[in-house]
KEMI-302701 format. One record per atom (N, C-alpha, C, CB): x, y, z; residue in three letters. Coordinates in steps of 0.001 Angstrom, whole numbers, plus 500000, padded with zeros to 6 digits. Glycine has a CB too. Example, Ala and Ser with C-alpha at 12.3 -4.5 7.8 and 13.67 -1.06 7.14 Angstrom:
% residues 2
513190494310507800ALA512300495500507800ALA513200496700507800ALA511308495527509046ALA512850497750507080SER513670498940507140SER512900500030507870SER514084499402505725SER
This chain:
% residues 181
500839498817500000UNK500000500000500000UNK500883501244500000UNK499046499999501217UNK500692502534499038UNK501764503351499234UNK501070504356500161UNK502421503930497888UNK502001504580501017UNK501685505599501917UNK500546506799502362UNK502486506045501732UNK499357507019502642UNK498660507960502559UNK498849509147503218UNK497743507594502740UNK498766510306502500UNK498726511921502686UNK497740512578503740UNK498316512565501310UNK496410511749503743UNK495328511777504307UNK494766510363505583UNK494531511938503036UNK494306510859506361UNK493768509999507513UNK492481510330507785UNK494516510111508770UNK491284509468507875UNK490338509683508530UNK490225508820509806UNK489372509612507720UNK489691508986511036UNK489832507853511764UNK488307508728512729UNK491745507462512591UNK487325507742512865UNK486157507610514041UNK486268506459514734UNK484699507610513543UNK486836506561515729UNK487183505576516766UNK486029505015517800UNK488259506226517573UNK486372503517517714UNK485315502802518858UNK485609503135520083UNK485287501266518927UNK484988504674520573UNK485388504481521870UNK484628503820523283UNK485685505634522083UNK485885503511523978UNK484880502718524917UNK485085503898526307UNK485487500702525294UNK483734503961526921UNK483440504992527714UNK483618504102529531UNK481675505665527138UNK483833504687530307UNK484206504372531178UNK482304504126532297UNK485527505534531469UNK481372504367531539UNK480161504387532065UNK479563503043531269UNK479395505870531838UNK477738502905531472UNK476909502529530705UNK475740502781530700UNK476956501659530650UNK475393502853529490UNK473631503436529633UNK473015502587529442UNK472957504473528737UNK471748503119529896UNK470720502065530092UNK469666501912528093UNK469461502866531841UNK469514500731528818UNK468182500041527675UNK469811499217526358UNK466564502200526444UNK469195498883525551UNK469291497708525047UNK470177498098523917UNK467977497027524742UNK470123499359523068UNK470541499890522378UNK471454501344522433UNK469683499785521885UNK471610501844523624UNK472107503528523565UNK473488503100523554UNK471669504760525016UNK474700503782523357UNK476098503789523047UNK476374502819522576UNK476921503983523917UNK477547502985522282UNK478700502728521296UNK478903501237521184UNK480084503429521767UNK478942500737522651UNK479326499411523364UNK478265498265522912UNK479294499616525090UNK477378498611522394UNK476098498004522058UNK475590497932520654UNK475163498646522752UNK476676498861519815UNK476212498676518490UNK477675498217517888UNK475448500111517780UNK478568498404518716UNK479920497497517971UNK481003497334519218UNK480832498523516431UNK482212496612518442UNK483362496057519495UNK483941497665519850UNK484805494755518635UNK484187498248520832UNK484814499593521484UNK486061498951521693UNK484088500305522954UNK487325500201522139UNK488328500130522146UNK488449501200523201UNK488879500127520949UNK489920500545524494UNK490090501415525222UNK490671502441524809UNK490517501068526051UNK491414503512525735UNK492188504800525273UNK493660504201524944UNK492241506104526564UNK494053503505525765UNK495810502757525520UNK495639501942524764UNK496687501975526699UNK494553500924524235UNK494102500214522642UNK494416501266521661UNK492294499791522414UNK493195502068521868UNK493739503269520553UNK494789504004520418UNK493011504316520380UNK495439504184521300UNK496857504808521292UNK497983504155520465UNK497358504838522683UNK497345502583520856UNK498986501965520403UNK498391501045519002UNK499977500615521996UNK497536501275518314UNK496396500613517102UNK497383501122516453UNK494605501089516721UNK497738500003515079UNK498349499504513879UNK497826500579513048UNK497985497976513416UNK498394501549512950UNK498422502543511594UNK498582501797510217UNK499737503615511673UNK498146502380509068UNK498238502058507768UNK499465502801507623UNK497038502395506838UNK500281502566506430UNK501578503942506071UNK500773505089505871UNK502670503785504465UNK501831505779506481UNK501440507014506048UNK502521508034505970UNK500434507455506855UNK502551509165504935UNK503402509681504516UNK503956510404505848UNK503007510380503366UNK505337511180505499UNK506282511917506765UNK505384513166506871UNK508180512382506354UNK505126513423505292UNK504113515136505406UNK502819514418505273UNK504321516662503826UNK501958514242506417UNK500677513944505915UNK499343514856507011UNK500595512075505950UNK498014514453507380UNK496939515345507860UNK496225514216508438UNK496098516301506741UNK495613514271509540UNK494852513586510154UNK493418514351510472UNK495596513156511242UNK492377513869510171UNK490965514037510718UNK490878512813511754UNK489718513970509452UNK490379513389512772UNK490279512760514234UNK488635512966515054UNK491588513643515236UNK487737512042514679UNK486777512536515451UNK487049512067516853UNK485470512164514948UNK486322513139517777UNK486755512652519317UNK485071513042519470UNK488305513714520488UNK484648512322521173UNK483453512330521781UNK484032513070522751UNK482720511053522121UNK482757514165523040UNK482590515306524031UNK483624514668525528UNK480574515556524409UNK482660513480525944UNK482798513176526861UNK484617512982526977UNK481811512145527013UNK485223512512526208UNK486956512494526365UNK487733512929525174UNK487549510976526652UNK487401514391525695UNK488395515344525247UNK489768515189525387UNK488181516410525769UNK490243515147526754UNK491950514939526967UNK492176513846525867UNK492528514289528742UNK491357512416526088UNK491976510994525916UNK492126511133524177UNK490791509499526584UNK491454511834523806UNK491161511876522333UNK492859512570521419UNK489503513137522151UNK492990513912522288UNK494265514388522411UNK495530513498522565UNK494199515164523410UNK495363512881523566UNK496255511904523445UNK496465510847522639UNK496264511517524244UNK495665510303521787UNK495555509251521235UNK496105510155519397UNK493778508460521637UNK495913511424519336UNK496111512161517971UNK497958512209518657UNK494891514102517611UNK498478512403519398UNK499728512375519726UNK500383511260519578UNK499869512728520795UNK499644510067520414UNK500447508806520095UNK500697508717519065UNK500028507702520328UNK499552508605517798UNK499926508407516410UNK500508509327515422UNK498965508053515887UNK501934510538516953UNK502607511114515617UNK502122512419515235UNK502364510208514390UNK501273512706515433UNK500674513998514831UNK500380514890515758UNK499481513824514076UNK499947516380515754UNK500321517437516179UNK498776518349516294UNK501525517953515207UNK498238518808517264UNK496898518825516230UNK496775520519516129UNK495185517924517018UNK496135520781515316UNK496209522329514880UNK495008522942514428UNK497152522552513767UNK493665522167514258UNK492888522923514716UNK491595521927514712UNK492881524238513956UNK490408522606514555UNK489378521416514718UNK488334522091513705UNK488719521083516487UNK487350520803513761UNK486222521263512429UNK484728520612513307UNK486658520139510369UNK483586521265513473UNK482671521375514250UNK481545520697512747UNK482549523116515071UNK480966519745513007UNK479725519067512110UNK478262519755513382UNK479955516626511988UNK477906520831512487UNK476201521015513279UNK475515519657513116UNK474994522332512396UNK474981519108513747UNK474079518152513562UNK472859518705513169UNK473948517386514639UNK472121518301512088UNK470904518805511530UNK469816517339511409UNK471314519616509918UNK468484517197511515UNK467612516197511732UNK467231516354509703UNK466160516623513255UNK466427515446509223UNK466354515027507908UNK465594516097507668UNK465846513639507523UNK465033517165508671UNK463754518445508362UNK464406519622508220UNK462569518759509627UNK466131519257508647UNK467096520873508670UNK466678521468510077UNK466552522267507194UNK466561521067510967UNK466425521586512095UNK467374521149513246UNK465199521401512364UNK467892521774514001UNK469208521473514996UNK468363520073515722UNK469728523105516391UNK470051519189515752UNK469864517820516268UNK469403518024518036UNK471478516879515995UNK468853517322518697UNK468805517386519883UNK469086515897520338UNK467580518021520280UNK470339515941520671UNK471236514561521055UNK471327514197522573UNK472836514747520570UNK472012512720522488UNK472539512810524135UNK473404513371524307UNK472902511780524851UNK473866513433525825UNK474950513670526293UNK475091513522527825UNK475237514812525843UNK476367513791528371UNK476434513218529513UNK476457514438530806UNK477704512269529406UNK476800515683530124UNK476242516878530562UNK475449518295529737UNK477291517262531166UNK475816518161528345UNK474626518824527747UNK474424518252526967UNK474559519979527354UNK472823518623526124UNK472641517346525067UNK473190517634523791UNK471114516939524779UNK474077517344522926UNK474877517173522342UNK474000517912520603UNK475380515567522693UNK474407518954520252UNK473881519081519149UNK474919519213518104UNK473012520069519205UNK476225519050518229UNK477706518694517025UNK478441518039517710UNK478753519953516383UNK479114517114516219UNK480609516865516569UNK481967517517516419UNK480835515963516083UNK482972516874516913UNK484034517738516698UNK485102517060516019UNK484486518310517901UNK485805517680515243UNK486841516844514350UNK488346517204514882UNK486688517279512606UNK489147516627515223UNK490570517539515314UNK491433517413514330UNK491429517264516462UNK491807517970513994UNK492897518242512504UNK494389517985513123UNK492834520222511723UNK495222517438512801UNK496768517013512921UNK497359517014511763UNK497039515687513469UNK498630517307511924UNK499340517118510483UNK500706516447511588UNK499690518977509193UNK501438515807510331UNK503154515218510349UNK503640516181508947UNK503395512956509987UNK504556516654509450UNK505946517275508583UNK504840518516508330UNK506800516193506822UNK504898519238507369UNK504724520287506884UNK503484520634506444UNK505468520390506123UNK502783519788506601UNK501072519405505734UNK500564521177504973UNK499311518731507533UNK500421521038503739UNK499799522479503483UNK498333522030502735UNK500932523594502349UNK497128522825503160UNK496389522189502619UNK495871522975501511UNK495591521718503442UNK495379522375500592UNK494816523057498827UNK494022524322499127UNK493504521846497762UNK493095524283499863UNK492123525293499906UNK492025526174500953UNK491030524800499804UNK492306527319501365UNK492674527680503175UNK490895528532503124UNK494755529290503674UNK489548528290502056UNK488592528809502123UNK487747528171502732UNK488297529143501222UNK488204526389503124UNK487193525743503909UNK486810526611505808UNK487939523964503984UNK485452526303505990UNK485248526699507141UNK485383525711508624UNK484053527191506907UNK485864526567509052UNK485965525269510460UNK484679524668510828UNK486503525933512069UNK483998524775509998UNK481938524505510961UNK481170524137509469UNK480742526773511993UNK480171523218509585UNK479290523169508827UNK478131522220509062UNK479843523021507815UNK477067521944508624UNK476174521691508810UNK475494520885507686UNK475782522642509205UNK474978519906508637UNK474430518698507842UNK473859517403508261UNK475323518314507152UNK472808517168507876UNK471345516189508436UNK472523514520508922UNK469611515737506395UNK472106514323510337UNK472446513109510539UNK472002511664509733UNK472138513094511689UNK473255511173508982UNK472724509996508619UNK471938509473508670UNK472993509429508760UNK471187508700507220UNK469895507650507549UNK470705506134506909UNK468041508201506446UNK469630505120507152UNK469824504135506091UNK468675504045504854UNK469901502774506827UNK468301503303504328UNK466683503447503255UNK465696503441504036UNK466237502179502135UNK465646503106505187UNK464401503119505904UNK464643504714506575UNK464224501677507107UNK464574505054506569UNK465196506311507471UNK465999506376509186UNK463892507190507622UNK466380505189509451UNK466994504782510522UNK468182505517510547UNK467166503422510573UNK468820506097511628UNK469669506585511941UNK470799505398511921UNK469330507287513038UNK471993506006511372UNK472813504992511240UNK474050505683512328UNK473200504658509517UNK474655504306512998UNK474642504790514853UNK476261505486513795UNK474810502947516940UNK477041506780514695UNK478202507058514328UNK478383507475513420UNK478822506415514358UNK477497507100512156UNK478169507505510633UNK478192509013510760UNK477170506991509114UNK478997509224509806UNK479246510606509101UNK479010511405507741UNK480281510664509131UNK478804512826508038UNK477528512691506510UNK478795512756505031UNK475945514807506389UNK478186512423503860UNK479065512648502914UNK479408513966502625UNK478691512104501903UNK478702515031503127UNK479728516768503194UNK481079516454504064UNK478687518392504316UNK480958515670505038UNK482314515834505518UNK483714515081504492UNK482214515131507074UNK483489514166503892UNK484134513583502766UNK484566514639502038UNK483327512690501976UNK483783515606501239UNK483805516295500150UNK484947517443500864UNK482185516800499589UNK484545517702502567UNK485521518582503186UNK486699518265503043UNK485397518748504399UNK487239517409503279UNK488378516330502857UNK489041516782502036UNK488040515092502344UNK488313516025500795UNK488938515876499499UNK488964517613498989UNK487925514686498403UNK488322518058499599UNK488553519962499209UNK489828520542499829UNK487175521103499989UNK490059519684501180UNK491456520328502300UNK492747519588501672UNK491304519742504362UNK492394518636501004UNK493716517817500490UNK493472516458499670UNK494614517381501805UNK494663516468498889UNK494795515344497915UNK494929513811498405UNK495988515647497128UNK494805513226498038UNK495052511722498835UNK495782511506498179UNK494122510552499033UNK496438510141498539UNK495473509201498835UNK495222509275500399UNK495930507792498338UNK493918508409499847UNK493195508750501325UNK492834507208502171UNK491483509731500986UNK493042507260503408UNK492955505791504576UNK491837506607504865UNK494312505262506082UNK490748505490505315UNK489589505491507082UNK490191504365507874UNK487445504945506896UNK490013504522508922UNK490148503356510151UNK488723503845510815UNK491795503501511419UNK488485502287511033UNK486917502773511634UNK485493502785510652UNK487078504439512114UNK485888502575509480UNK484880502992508296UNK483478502532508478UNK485339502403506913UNK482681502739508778UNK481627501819508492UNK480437501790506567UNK480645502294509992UNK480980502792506119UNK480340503111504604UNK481363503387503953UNK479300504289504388UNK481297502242502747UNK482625502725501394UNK482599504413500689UNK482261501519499692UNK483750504491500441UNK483667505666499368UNK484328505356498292UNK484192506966499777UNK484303505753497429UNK485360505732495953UNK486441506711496296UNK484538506332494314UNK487314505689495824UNK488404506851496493UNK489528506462497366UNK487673507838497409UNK488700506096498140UNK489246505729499205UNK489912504628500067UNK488697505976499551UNK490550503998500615UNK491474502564501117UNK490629502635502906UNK493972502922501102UNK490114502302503034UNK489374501698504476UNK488990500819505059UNK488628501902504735UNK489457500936506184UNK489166499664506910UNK488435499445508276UNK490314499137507089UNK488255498599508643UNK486305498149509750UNK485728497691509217UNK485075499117510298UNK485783496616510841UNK484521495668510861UNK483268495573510775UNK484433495258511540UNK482983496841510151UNK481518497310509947UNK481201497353508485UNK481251498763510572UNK482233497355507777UNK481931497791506418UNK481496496941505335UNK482943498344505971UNK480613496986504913UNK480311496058503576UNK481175495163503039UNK480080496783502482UNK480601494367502715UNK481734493632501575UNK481832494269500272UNK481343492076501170UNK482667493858499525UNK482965494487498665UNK482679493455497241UNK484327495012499021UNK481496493702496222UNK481224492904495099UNK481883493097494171UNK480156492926494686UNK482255491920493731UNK482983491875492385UNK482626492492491092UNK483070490687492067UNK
């Protein structure tokens, strides 16, 4: 595999709590990973000058930081997803002290990273994932954030964590489709 320029990574995190009923977090819709798991997790290559997208959960801010360090990188700024419902109206989420209406991305680079476009905005907005039924699909991320990507920089491009293919792209998780011939 030659080296990638680009990183996406949404990590299984595993939370030090549990919620109730049958279905709420992370722990319940796939295998989670501790903070020293993710710290020391098998990177794909990746180039000396390259960029990391890092989603982290509210709830572990520090651990999230740390885990963009272990793997090398430096972080330099962050990118805020409004959560929007399929009607365009602000998400009203959980959370563990307010209810959660965005995520947050942290940006890292190795060596020199310059990115193509310096017109992208740190913030944007966009309807939480469905599947065909209109089911919320747990974690995913919408395809504007992709397009943010491929607008901030050239790939080639890795996911760790993937749960939906893109063209384009080299990813990997235990969530992801197979792939038809």
């Amino acid at each position: 595999m030659t080296p990638a320029s680009v990183m996406l990574a949404d990590c299984p995190w595993k939370f030090g709590d549990s919620l109730p009923g049958n279905s709420r977090g992370a722990a319940k819709q796939y295998d989670v990973l501790d903070v020293e798991s993710l710290k020391a997790f098998p990177l794909p290559p990746m180039a000396d000058t390259s960029i990391l997208f890092f989603w982290r959960v509210s709830a572990m801010v520090e651990e999230a930081y740390q885990v963009v360090r272990a793997w090398g990188y430096v972080p330099k700024s962050e990118i805020v997803w409004e959560k929007l419902t399929k009607t365009g109206k602000p998400w009203f989420g959980m959370g563990r002290y307010v209810r959660a209406s965005h995520e947050t991305c942290i940006v890292g680079t190795r060596g020199s990273f310059k990115v193509k476009d310096r017109g992208v905005r740190s913030r944007f907005s966009a309807p939480v994932p469905t599947d065909s039924d209109g089911k919320i699909i747990h974690s995913a991320k919408p395809d504007e954030f992709y397009a943010l990507i491929e607008r901030l920089a050239d790939g080639p491009y890795v996911e760790l964590f993937a749960r939906r293919r893109r063209e384009g792209w080299e990813q990997f998780g235990n969530e992801l489709p197979e792939v038809t011939p």
